[in-house]
N, C-alpha and C positions, 0 to 999 in steps of 0.2 A: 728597586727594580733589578738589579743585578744581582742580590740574593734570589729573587722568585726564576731566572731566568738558570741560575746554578742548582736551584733547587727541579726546577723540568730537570735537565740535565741529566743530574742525578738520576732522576726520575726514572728516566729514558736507558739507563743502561742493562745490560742485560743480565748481571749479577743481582743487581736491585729488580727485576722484573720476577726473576725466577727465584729470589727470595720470598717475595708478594704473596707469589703462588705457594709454594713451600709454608709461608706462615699461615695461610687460607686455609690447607689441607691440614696443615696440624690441629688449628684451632675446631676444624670441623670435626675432626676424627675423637677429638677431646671432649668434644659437644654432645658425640652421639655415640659415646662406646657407651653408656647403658644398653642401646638399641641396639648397635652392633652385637654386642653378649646377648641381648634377649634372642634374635635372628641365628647365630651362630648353635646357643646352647638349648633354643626350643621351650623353653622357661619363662614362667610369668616374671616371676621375681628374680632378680640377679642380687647375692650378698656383693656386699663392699668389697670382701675378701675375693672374690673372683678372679680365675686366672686370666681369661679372656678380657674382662674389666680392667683389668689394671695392666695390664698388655695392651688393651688398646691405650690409655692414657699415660703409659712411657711412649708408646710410638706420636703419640702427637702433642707429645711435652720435648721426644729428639728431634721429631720435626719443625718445631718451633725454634730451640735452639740452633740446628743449623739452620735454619733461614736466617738466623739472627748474622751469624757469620759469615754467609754466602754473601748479603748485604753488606758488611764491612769491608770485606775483600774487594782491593779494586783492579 
């Protein structure tokens, strides 16, 4: 019981909330930079090599990791 209740806690603070978020919007932006590049560059097919492509997926591979540590920091 007292772990569950450190665990809210935690839960509840606002480093760990705005991490949440942060890791949400990484993970989404990661999910959907093919679309993002298709939208952006007007192109059915997006190479691999892509600058947009792979721009979007460092932006939500660093927004992952600072969520990561927005979250440890207390």
């Amino acid at each position: 019981m007292l772990l569950f209740v450190d665990l809210l806690t935690r839960l509840a603070m606002p480093n760990v909330i705005t991490g949440l978020v942060l890791a949400a919007l990484g993970l989404a932006i990661t999910f959907l930079a093919r679309k993002i590049a298709r939208v952006i560059r007007k192109e059915k097919e997006i190479p691999n090599n892509d600058n947009v492509y792979l721009i979007c997926k460092a932006l939500g591979l660093v927004m992952i990791c600072v969520a990561l540590i927005v979250m440890i920091i207390q």
